[in-house]
C-alpha positions in Angstrom: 190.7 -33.7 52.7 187.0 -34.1 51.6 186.2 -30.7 51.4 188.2 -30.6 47.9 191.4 -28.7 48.7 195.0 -29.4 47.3 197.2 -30.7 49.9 200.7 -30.5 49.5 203.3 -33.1 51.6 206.7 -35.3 50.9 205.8 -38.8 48.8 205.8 -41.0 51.8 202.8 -38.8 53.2 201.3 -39.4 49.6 202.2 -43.1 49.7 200.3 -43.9 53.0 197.6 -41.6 52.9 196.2 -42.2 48.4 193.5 -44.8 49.9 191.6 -42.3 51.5 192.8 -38.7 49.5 192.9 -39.5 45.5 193.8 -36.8 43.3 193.7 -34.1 46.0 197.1 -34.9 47.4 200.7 -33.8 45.7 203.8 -35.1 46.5 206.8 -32.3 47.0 210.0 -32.8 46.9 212.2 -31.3 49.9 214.1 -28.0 49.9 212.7 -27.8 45.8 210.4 -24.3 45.3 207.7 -24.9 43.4 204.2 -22.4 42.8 201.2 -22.0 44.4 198.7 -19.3 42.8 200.9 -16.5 43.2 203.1 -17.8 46.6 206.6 -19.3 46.1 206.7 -22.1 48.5 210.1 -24.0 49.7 209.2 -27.6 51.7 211.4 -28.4 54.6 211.2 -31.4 57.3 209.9 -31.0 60.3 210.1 -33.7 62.7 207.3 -34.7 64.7 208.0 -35.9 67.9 205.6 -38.0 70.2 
């Protein structure tokens, strides 16, 4: 996150995480392609289990 690169996660991640990202972080919204450079990306949830 400091080295200047995009990073791309669901709103909530954005929510919690603007204090210490700014501008580098954009919220996506799930199952919804959307463009990166020439990739077409499609978000999905993953849990994350402890």
């Amino acid at each position: 996150m400091n080295l200047g690169i995009q990073i791309y996660t669901n709103d909530e991640t954005v929510e919690h995480l603007k204090i210490i990202t700014g501008e580098l972080m954009k919220g996506v919204p799930e199952k919804r392609p959307f463009r990166v450079g020439s990739f077409t990306v499609i978000p999905f949830y993953l849990p994350h289990t402890t």
